[in-house]
BAVO-970963 format. One line per 4 residues: number of its first residue (from 1); their letters; for each residue x negated, y negated, z negated of N, C-alpha, C, O. Coordinates in Angstrom, 1 decimal. Layout:
<logus>
NUM) A) X,Y,Z,X,Y,Z,X,Y,Z,X,Y,Z ~ ...
</logus>
This chain:
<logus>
1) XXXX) -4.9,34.2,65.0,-5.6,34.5,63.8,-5.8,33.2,63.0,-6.0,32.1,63.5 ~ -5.5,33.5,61.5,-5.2,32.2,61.0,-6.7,32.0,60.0,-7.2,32.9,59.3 ~ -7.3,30.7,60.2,-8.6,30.7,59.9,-8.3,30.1,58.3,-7.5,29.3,57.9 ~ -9.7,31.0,57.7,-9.5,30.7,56.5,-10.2,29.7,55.9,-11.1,29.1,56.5
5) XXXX) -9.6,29.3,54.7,-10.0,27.7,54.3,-10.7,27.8,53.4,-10.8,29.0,53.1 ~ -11.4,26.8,52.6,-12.3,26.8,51.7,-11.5,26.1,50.4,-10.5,25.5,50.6 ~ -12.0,26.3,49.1,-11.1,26.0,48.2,-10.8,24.5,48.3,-9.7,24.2,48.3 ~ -12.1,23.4,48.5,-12.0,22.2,48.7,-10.6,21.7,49.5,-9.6,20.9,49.2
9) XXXX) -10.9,22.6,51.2,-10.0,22.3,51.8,-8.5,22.9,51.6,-7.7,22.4,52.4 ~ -8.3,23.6,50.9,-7.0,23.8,50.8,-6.4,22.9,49.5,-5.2,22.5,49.5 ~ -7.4,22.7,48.6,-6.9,21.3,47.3,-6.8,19.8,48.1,-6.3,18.9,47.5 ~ -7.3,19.6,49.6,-7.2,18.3,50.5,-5.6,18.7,51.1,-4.8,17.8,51.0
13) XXXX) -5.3,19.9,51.6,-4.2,19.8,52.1,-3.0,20.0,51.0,-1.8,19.7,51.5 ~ -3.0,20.4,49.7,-1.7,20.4,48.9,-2.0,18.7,48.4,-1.0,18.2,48.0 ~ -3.1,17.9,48.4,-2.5,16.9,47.8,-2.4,15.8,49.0,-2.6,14.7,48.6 ~ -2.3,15.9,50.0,-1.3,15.8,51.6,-0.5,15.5,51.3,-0.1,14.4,51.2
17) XXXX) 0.4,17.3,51.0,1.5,17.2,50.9,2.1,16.7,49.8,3.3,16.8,49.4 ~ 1.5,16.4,49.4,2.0,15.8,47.4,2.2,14.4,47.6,3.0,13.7,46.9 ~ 1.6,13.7,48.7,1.3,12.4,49.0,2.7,12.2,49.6,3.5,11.3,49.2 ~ 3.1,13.2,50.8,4.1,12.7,51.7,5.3,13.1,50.9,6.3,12.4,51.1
21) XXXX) 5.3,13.8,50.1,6.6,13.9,49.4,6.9,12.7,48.0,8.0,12.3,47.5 ~ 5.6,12.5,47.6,6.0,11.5,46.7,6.5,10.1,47.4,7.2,9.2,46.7 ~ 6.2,9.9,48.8,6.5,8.7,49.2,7.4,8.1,49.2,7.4,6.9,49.2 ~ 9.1,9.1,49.0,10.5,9.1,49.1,10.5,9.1,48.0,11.7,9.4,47.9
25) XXXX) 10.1,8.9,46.5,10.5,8.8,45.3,10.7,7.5,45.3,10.0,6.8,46.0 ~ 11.5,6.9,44.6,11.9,5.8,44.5,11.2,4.8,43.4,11.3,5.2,42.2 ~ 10.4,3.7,43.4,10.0,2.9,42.4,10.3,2.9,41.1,11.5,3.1,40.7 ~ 9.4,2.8,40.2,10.2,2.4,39.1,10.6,1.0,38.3,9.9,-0.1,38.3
29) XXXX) 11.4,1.1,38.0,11.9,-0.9,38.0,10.1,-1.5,36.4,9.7,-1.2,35.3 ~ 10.0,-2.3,37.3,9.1,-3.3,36.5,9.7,-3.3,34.9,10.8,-3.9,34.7 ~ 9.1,-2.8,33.8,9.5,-2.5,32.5,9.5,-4.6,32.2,8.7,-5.4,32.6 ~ 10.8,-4.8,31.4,10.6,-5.8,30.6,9.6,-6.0,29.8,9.2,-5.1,29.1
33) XXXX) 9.0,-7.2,29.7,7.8,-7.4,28.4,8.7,-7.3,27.2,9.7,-8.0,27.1 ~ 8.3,-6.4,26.4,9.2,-6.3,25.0,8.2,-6.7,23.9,7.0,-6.4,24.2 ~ 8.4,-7.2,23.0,7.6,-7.1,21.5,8.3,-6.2,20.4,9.5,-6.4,20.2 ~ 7.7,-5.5,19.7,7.8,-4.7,18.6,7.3,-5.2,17.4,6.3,-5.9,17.2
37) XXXX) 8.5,-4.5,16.0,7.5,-4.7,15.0,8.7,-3.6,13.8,9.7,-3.0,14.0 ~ 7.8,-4.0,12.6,8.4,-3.3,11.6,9.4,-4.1,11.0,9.2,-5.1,10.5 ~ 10.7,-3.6,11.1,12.1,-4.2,10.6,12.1,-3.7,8.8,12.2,-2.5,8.3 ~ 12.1,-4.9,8.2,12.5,-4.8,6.8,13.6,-5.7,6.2,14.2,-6.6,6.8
41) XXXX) 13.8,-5.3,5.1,14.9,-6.0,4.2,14.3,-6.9,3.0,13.2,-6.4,2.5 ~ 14.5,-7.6,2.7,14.5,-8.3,1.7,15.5,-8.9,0.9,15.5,-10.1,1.3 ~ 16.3,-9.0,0.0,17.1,-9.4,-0.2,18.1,-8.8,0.4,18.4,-7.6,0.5 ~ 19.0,-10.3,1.1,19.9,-10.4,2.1,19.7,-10.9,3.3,20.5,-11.5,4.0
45) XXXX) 18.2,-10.5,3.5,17.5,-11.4,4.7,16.8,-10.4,5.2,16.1,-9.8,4.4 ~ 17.0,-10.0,6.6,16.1,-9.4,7.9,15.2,-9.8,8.1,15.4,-10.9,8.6 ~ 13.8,-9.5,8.1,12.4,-9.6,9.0,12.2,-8.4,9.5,12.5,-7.3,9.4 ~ 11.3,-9.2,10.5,10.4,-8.2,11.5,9.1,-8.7,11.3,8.9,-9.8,10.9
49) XXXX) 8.3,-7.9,11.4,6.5,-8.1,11.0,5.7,-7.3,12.4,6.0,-6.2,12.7 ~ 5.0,-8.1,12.9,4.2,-7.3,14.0,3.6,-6.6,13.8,2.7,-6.5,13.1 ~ 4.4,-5.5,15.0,3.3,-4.2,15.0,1.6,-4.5,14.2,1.1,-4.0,13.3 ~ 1.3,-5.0,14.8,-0.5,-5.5,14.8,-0.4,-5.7,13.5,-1.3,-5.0,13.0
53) XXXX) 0.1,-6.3,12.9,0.0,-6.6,11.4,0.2,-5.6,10.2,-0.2,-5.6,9.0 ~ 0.6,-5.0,10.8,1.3,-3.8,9.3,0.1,-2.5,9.7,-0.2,-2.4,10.9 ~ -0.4,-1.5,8.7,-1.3,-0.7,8.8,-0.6,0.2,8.8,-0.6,0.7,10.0 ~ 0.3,0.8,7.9,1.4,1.8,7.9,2.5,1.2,6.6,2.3,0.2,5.9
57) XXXX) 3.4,2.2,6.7,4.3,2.2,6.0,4.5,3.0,4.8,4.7,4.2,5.3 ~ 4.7,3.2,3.3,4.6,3.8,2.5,5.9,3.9,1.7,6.5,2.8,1.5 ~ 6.4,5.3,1.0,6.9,4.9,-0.2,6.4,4.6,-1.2,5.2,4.9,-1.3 ~ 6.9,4.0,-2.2,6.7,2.9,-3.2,5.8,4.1,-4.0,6.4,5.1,-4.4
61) XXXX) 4.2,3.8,-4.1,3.4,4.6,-4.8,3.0,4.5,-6.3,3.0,3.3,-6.7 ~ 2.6,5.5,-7.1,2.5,5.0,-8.1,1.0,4.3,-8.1,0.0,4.2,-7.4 ~ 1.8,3.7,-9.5,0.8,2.6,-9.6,0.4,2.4,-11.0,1.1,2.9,-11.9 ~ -0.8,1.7,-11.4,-1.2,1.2,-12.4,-1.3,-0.1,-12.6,-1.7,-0.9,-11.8
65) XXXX) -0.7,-0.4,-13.9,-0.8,-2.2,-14.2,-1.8,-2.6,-14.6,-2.4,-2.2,-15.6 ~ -1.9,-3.5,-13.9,-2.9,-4.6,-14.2,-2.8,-5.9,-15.5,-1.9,-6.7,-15.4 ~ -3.7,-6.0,-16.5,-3.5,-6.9,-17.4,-4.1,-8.8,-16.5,-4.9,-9.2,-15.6 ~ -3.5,-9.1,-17.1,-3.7,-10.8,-16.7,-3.4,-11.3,-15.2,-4.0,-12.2,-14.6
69) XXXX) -2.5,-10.6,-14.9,-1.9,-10.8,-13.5,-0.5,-11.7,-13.3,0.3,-11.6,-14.3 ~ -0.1,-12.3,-12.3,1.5,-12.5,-12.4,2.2,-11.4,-12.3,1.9,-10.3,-12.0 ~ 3.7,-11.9,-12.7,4.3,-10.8,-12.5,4.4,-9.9,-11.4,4.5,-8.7,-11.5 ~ 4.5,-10.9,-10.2,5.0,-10.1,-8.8,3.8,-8.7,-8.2,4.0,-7.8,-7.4
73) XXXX) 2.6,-9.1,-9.2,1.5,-8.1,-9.1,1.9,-6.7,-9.7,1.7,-6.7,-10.9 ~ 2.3,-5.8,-9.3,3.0,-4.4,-9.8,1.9,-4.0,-10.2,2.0,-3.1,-11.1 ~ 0.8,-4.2,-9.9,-0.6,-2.9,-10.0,-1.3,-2.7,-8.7,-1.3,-3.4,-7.8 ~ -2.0,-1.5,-9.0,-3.1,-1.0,-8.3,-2.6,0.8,-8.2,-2.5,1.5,-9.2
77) XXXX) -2.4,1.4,-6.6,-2.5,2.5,-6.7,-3.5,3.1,-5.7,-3.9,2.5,-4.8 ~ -3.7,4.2,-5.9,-5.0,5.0,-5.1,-4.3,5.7,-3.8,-3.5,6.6,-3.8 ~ -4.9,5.0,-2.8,-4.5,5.1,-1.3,-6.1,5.8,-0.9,-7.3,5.4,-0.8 ~ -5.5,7.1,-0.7,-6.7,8.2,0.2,-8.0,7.4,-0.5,-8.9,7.1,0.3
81) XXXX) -8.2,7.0,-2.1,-9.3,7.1,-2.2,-9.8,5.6,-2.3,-11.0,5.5,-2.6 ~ -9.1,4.4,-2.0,-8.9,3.2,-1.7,-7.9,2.3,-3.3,-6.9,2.7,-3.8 ~ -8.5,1.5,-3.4,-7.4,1.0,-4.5,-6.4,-0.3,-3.5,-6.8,-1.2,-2.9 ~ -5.1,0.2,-3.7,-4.5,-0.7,-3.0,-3.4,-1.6,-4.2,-2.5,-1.2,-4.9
85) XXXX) -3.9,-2.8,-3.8,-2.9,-3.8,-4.6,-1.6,-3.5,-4.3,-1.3,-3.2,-3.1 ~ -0.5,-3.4,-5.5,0.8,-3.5,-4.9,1.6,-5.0,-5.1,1.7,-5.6,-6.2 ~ 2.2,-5.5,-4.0,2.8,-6.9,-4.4,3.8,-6.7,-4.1,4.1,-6.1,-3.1 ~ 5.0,-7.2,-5.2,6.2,-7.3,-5.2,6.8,-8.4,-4.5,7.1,-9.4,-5.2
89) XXXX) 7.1,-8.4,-3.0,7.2,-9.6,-2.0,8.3,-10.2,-2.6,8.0,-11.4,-2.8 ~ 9.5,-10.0,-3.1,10.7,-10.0,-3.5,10.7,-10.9,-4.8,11.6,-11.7,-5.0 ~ 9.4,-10.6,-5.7,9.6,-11.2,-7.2,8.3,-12.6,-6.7,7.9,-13.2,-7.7 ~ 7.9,-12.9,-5.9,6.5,-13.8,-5.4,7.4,-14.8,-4.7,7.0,-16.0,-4.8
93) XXXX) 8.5,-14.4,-4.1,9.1,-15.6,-3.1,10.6,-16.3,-4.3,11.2,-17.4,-4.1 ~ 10.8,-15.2,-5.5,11.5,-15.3,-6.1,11.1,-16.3,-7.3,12.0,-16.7,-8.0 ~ 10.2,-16.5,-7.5,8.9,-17.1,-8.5,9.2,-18.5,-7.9,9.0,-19.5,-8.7 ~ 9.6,-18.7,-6.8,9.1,-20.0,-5.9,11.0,-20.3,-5.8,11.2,-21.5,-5.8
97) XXXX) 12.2,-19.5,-5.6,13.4,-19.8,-5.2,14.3,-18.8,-5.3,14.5,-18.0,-4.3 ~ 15.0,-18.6,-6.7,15.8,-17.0,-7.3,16.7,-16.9,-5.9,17.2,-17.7,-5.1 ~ 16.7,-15.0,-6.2,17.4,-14.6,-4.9,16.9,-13.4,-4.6,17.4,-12.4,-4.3 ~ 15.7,-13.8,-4.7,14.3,-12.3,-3.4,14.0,-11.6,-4.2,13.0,-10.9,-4.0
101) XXXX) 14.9,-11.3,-5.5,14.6,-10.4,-6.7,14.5,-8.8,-6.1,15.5,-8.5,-5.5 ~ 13.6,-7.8,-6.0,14.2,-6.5,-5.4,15.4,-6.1,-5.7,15.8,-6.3,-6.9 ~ 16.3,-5.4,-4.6,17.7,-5.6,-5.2,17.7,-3.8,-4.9,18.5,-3.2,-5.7 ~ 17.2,-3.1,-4.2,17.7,-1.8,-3.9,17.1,-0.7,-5.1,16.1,-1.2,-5.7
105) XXXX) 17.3,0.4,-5.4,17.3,1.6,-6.0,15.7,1.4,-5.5,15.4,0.7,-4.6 ~ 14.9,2.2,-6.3,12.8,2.6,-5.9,13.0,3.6,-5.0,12.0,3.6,-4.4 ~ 13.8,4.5,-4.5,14.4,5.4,-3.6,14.2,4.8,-2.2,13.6,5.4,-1.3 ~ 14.7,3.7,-2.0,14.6,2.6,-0.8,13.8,1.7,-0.6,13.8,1.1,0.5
109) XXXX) 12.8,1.5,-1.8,11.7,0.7,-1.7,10.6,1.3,-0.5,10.3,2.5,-0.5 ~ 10.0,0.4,0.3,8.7,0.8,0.6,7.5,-0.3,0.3,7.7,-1.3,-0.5 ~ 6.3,0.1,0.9,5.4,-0.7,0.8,4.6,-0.8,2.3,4.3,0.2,3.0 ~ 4.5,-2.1,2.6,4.2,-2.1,4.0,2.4,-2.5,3.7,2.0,-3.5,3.0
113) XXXX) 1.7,-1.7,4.4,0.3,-2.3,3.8,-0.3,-3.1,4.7,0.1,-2.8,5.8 ~ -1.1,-4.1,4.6,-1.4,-5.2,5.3,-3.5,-4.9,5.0,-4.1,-4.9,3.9 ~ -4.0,-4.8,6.1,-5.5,-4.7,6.0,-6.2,-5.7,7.3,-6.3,-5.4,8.5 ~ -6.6,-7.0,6.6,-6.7,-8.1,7.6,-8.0,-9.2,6.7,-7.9,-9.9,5.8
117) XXXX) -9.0,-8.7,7.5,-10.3,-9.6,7.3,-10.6,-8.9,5.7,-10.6,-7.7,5.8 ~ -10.8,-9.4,4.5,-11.8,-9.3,3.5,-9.9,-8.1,2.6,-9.9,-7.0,1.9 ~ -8.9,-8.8,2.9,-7.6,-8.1,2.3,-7.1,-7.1,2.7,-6.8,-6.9,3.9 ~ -6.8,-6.1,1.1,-6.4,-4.6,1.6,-5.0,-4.6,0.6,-5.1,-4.1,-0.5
121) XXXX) -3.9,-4.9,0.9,-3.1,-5.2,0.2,-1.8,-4.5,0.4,-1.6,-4.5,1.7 ~ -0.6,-3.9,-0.4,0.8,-3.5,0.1,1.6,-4.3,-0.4,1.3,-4.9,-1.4 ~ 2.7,-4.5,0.1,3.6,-5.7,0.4,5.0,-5.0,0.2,5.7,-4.8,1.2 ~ 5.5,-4.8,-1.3,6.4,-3.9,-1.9,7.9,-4.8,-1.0,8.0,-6.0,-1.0
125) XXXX) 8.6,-4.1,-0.5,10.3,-4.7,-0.2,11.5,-3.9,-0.1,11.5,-2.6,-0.1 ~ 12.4,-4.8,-0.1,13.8,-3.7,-0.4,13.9,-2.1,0.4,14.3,-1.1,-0.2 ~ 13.6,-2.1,1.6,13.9,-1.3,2.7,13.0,-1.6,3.9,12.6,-2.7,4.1 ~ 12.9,-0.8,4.7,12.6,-0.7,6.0,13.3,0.1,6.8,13.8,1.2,6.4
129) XXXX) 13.2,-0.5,8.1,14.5,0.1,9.5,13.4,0.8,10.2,13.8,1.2,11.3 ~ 12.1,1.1,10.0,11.5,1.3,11.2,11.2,0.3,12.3,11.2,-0.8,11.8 ~ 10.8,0.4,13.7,10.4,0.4,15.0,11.9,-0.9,15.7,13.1,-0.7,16.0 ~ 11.4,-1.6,15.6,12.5,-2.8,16.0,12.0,-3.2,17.6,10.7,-3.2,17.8
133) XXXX) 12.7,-3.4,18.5,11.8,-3.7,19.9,13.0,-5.0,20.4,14.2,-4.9,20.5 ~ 12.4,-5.8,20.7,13.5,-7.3,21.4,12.8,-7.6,22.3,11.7,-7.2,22.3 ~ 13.5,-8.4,23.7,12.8,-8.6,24.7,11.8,-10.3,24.0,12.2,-11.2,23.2 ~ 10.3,-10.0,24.9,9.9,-11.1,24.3,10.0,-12.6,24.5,9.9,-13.6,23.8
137) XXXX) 10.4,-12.3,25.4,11.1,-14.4,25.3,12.4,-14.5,25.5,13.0,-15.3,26.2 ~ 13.0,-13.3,24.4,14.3,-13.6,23.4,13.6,-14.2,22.2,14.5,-14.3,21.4 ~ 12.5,-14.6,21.7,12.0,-15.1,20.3,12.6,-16.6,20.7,12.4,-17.2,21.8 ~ 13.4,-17.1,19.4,14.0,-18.4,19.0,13.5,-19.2,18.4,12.5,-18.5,18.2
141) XXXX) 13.3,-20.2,17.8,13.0,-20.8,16.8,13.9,-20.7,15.6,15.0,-20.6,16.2 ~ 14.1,-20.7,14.3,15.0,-20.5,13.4,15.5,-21.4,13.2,15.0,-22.4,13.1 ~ 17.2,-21.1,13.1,18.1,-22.3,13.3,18.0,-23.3,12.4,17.6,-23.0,11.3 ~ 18.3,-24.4,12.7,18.1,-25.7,12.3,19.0,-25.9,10.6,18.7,-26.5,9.6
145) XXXX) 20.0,-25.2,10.8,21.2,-25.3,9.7,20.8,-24.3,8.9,21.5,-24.0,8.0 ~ 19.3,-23.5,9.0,18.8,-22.6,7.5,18.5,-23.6,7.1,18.1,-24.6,7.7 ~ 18.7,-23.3,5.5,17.4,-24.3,4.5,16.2,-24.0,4.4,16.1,-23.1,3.6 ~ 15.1,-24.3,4.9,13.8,-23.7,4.8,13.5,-23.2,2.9,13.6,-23.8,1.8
149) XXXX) 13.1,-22.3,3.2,12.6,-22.0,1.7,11.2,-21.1,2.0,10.4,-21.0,3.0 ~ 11.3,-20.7,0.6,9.2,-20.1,0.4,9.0,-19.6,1.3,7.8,-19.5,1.7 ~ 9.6,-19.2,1.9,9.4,-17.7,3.2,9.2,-18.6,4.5,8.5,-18.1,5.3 ~ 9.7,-20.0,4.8,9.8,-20.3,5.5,8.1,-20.7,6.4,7.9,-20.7,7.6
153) XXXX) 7.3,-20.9,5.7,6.0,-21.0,6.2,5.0,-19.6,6.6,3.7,-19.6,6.7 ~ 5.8,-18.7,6.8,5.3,-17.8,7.2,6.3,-16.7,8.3,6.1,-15.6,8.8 ~ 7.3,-17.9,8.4,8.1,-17.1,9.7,7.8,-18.1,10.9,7.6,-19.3,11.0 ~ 8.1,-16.8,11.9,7.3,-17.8,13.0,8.4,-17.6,14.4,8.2,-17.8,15.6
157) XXXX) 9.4,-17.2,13.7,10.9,-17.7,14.7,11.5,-16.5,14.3,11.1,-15.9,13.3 ~ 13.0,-16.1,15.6,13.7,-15.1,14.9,14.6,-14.3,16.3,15.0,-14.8,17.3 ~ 14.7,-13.3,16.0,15.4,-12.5,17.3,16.9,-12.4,17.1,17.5,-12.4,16.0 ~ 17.5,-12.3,18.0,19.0,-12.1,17.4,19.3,-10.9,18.0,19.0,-10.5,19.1
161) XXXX) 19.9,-10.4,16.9,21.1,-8.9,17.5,22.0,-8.4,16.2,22.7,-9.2,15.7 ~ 22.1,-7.0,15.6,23.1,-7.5,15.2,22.5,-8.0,13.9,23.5,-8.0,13.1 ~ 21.5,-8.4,13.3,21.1,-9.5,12.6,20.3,-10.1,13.1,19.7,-9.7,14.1 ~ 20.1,-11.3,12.2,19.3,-12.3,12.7,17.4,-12.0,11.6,17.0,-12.4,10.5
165) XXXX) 16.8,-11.4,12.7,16.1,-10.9,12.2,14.9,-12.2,12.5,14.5,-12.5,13.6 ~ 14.4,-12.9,11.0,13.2,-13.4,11.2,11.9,-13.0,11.3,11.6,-12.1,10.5 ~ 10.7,-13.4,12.4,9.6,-12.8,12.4,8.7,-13.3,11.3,8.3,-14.5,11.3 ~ 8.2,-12.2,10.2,7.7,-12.4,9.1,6.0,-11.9,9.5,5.6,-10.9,10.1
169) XXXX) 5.2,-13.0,9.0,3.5,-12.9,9.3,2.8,-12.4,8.2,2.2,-13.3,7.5 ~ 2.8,-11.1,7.9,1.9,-11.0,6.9,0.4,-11.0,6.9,-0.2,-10.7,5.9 ~ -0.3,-11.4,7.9,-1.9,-12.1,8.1,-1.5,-13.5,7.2,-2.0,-13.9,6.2 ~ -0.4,-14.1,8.1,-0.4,-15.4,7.6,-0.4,-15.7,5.6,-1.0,-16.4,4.9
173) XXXX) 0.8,-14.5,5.5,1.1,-14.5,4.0,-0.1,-14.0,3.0,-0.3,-14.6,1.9 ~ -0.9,-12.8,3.5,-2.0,-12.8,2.6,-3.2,-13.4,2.6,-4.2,-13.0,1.9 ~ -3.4,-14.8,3.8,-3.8,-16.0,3.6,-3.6,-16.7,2.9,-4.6,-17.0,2.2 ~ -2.7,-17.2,2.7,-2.4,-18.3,1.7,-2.7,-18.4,0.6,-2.8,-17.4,-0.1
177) XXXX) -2.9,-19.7,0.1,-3.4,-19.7,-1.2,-2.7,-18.9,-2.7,-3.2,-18.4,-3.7 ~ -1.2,-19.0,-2.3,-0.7,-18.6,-3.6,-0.5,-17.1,-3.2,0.3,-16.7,-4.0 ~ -0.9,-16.3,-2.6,-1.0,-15.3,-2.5,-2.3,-14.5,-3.2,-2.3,-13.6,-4.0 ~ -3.4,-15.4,-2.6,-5.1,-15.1,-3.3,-4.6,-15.5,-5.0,-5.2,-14.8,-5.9
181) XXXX) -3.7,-16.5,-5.3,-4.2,-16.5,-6.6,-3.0,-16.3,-7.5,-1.9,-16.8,-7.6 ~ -3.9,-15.0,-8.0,-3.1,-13.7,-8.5,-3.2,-14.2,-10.5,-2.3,-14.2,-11.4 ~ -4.0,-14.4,-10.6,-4.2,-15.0,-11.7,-3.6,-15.4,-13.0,-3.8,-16.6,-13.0 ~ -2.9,-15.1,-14.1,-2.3,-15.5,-14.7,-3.0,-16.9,-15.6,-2.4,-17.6,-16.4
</logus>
């Protein structure tokens, strides 16, 4: 006569057998430490921007101009209710060293928005690739034989594959002074 069990004990003996059969599954291999971030275009030049840094990703929204501003200042557009600065990253580093002019169709433009301490700011560029992932101590230092230019103080090394994608800091960049002054 087979004696009957109580619910407790019969949920003790299926996870028994859950135990003994999971024992034979095989490990899973220790994941690489990888770093992530948002792959953009600029120009003729690859960055990556850390995950942690970028809020989201937008297409190029409309906007309103602003009087007495630099040029690279596009405006001001209304984000859920938020006024978000738009900066033209491309005409700001171009201001400093022709080149970083936006070069693609408004079709391919995005705006990567940046929300860090007192700054709520979008960071207009040619393109974005999405979700970029490298192992993390593949980060290089940037080769010796670039010429440092404006951009250069706000990259903070570079990944290789099939471009050479520099890591771009936008905390660092809407720090800086010539960033804050918008001013004409």
């Amino acid at each position: 006569m087979t004696e009957s069990l109580t619910a407790f004990e019969l949920l003790l003996q299926i996870d028994q057998r859950c135990r003994l059969l999971a024992a034979d599954l095989p490990s899973q291999p220790t994941r690489q430490d990888s770093w992530s971030g948002i792959g953009f275009r600029l120009g003729e030049h690859w960055y990556v921007a850390p995950m942690g840094e970028v809020s989201e990703v937008l297409h190029e929204p409309r906007f309103t101009q602003v009087p007495g501003v630099k040029s690279w200042v596009k405006g001001v557009a209304n984000l859920r209710g938020r006024l978000l600065p738009i900066m033209d990253l491309g005409a700001f580093f171009s201001a400093k060293e022709p080149g970083h002019e936006l070069s693609t169709p408004r079709r391919q433009r995005r705006v990567l928005v940046v929300e860090h301490q007192e700054v709520f700011a979008g960071l207009m560029v040619d393109e974005v690739f999405g979700l970029q992932h490298f192992a993390r101590d593949s980060l290089e230092p940037v080769p010796a034989d670039e010429a440092p230019g404006p951009m250069s103080a706000f990259v903070e090394g570079c990944f290789q594959g099939e471009q050479n994608w520099r890591v771009f800091s936008p905390f660092a960049f809407v720090r800086s002074q010539g960033f804050m002054n918008i001013a004409v």
